[in-house]
C-alpha positions in Angstrom: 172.9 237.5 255.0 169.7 239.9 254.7 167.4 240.2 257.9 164.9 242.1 256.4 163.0 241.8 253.3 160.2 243.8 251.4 157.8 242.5 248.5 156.5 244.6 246.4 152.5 243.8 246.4 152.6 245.4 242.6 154.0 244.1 239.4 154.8 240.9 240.0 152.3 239.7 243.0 148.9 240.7 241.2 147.9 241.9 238.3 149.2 245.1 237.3 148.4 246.8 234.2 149.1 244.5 230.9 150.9 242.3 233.5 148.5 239.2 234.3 150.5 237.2 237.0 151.0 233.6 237.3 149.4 232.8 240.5 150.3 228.9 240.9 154.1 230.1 240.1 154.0 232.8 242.2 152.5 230.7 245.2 155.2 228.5 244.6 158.0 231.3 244.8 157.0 233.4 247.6 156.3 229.8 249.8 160.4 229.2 249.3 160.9 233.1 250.4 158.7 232.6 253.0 160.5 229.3 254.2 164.2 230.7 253.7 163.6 233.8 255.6 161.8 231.8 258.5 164.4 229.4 258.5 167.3 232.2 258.5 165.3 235.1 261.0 164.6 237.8 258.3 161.7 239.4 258.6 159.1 239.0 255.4 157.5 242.5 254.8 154.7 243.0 252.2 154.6 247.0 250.9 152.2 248.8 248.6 151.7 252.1 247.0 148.3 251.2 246.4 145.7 252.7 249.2 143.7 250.4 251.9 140.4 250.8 249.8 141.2 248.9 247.2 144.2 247.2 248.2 143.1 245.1 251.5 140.5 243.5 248.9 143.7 242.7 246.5 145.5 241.3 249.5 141.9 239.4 251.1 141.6 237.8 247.6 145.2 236.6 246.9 147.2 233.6 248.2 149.4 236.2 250.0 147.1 236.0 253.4 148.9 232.5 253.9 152.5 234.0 254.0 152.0 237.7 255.0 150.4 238.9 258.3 148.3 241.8 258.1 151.0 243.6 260.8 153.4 242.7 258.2 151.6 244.3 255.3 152.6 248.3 254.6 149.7 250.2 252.8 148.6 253.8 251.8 146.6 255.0 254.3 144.2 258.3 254.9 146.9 258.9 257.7 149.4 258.8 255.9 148.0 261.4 253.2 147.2 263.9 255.8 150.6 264.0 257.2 151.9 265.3 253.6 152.7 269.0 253.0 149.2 270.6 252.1 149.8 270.7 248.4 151.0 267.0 248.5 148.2 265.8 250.1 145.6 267.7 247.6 147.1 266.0 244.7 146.9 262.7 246.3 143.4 263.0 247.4 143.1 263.8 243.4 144.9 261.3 242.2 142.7 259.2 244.1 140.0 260.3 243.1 140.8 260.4 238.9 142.3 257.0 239.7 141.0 254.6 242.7 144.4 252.7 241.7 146.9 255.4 242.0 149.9 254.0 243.1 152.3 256.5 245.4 155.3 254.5 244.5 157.6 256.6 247.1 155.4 255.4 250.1 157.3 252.5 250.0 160.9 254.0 250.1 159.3 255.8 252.9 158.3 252.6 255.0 161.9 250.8 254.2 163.6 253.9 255.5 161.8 254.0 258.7 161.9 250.0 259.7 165.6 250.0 259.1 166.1 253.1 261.4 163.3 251.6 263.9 165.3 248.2 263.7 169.1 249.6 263.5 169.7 247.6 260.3 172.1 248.8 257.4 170.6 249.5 254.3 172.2 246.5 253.0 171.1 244.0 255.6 167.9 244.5 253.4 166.3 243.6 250.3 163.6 244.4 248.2 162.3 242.9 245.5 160.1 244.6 242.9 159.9 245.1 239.0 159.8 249.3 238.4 163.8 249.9 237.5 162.8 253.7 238.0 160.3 254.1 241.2 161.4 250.7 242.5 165.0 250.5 241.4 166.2 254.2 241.1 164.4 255.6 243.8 165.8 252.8 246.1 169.5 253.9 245.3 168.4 257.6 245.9 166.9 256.9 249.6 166.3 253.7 251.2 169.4 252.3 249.4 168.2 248.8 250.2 169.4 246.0 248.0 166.6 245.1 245.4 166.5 242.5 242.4 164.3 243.2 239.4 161.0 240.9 238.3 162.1 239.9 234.6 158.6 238.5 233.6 157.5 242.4 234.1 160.8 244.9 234.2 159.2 248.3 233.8 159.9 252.2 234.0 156.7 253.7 235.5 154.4 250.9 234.6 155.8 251.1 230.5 157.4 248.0 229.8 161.1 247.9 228.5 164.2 245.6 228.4 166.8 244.4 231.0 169.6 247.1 231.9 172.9 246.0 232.5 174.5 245.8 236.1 171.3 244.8 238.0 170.5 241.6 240.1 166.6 239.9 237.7 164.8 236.8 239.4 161.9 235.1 238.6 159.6 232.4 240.0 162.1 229.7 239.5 164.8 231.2 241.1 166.3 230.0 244.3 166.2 232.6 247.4 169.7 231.5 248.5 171.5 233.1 246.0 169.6 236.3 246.5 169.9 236.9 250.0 173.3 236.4 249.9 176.0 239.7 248.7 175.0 241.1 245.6 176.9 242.4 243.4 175.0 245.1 241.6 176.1 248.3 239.1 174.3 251.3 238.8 176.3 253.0 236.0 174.3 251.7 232.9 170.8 252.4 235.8 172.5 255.9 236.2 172.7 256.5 232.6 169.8 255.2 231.7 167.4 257.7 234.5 169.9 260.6 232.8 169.3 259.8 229.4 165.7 260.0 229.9 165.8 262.8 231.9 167.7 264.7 229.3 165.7 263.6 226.8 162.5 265.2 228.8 164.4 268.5 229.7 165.6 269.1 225.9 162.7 267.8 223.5 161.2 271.3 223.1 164.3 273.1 222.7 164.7 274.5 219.3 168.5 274.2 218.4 168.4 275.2 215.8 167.6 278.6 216.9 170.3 277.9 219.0 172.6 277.6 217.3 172.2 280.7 215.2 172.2 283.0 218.6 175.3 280.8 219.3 176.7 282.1 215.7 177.2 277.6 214.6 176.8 277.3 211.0 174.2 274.9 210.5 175.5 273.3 207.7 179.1 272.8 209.4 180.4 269.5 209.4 
């Protein structure tokens, strides 16, 4: 059993981009989280990568202020930017300003890697649920390495919408929290493969090979 667990405020809690969410359905889901972890002692987090400006009016304005205590809601703050290397902390501040909705996706890795060390709890004591499969999903294996289950009304990679990827744990609003916060059974290989093909794809799409191949001495026309 899970003791802690984190909600991700973006993509499937508000409106996000295309993504226009449900509000009656997600009332309806987050009250059963909200009973199951009350009923089993985890502790409900809310987290955003959104900053306080414009996302305490999100929060004020959402059904979420009946569940979530404002002590339990983790937000991008001017603190928090300041501590940043200096060059970091410049980009944010411009981020900010090109975009008042700039989302600094791996605040929220930061926040579940400190309340699980605050706390003493293993990485998979926790779980987080969320919809990105790169800045949610990928950056979760890579450093909070908390459990986390994938939206599949909105499964994205940096906010662009694609399909399911094999090996991970989806939910929706109709799904029952008992068989989420139980052991999951999740693989990363086609997750792995998917960030590396991608990747790959970035590194080698100006690379002329052409040309490389010549330097090599590889007849083009080789079978």
């Amino acid at each position: 059993m899970k003791k802690l667990c984190f909600l991700n405020f973006e993509g499937f809690l508000v409106n996000n981009l295309d993504y226009v969410v449900d509000e009656k359905k997600a009332n309806f889901f987050i009250k059963k989280v909200f009973e199951f972890c009350k009923n089993n002692n985890i502790e409900l987090f809310l987290i955003s990568g959104l900053h306080e400006k414009v996302v305490l009016k999100k929060f004020e304005n959402s059904f979420l202020k009946e569940f979530i205590t404002k002590e339990h809601f983790f937000f991008v703050t001017d603190e928090y930017i300041s501590l940043k290397h200096e060059s970091d902390e410049q980009l944010h501040i411009d981020n900010l300003k090109n975009n008042e909705f700039f989302v600094d996706s791996f605040f929220k890795q930061t926040i579940i890697s400190k309340l699980l060390a605050e706390k003493n709890i293993s990485p998979n004591e926790s779980i987080l649920f969320c919809n990105d499969v790169w800045v949610d999903g990928y950056y979760t294996t890579k450093f909070s390495k908390s459990n986390f289950v994938i939206f599949e009304n909105n499964i994205t990679d940096r906010g662009k919408k694609i399909d399911k990827i094999n090996g991970l744990i989806y939910f929706n609003f109709d799904s029952n929290p008992n068989e989420l916060f139980g052991e999951l059974v999740i693989d990363y290989s086609s997750l792995n493969k998917y960030v590396f093909d991608v990747m790959k794809d970035v590194l080698l799409k100006d690379v002329d090979f052409s040309k490389l191949k010549k330097k090599l001495g590889v007849d083009n026309n080789a079978n």
